[in-house]
N, C-alpha and C positions, 0 to 999 in steps of 0.2 A: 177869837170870834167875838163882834160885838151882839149884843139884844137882839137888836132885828133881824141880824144874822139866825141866831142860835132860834128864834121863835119862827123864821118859814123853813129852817131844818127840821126844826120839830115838828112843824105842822106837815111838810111834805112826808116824814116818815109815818106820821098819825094818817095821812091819806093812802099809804103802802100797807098797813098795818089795816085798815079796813077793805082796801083789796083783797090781803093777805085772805081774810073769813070771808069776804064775799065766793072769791074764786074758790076755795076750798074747803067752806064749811056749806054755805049757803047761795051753792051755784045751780041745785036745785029750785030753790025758792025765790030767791030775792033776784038771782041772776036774767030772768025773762023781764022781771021788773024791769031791772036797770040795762039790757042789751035787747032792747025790744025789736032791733033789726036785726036778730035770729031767731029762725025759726022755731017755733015752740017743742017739735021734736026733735030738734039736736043737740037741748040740753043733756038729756040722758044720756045721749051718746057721745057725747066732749067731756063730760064731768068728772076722768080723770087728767085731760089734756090742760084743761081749769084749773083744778089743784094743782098740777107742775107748774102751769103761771103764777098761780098763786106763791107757791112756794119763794119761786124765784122774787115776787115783792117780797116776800119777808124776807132772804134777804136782804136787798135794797135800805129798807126799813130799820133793819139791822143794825148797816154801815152806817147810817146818817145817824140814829140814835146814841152810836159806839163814837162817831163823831163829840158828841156832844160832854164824852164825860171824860175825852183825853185831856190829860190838865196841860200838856205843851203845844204851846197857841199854834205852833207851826204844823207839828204834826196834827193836830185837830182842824186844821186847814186845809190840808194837804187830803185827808182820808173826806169832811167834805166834800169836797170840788169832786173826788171820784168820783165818790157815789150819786153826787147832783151829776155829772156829766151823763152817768151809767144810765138814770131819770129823765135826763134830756133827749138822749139818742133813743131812749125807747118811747117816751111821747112822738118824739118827731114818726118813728117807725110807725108806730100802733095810730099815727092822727093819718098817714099815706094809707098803710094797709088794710085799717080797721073802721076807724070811725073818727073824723074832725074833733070829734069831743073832747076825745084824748088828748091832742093839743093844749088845750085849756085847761084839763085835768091835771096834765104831768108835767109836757113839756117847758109848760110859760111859770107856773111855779119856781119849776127848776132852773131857769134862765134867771130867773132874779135871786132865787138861790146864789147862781154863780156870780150874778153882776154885786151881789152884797160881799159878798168873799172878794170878789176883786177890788173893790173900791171901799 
């Protein structure tokens, strides 16, 4: 993987990895913050359904990271693309189901994630 490659892997796993505590540590507090299109009583009642999304970005976060420190360029390529693809399909899901934000947040990342890996 070149630089630019390995620096919006990183940066997309460091945006997974703050999901990660948003959804599951801090989906209490910060989560009305940042999801201000739900309603304020159904944090308390989603905030273990949060943490399983959560969990699942860490995950994600994970693979790209794990990415990062395989020294054979191929297989460090190959485990990329996954987990950017796994990033992409779930922006594209969460920007129809959820919120357009998401798009921008996950998906478009991830897409230049994959277009740097390809090219």
């Amino acid at each position: 993987m070149n630089t630019l490659t390995q620096i919006i892997v990183a940066f997309i796993a460091i945006v997974h990895v703050y999901i990660l505590w948003l959804e599951m540590f801090a989906w209490l507090t910060r989560g009305p913050k940042v999801f201000r299109s739900i309603p304020a009583d159904l944090f308390e009642k989603t905030k273990v359904m949060a943490a399983n999304q959560g969990l699942y970005n860490g995950f994600l976060a994970a693979g790209l990271f794990w990415s990062l420190f395989i020294s054979d360029v191929n297989w460090s390529k190959n485990v990329a693309l996954f987990f950017l693809i796994c990033v992409f399909v779930a922006g594209i899901y969460g920007a129809i189901t959820a919120s357009k934000r998401i798009l921008y947040v996950q998906a478009v990342p991830a897409a230049l994630g994959i277009l740097s890996l390809i090219f």
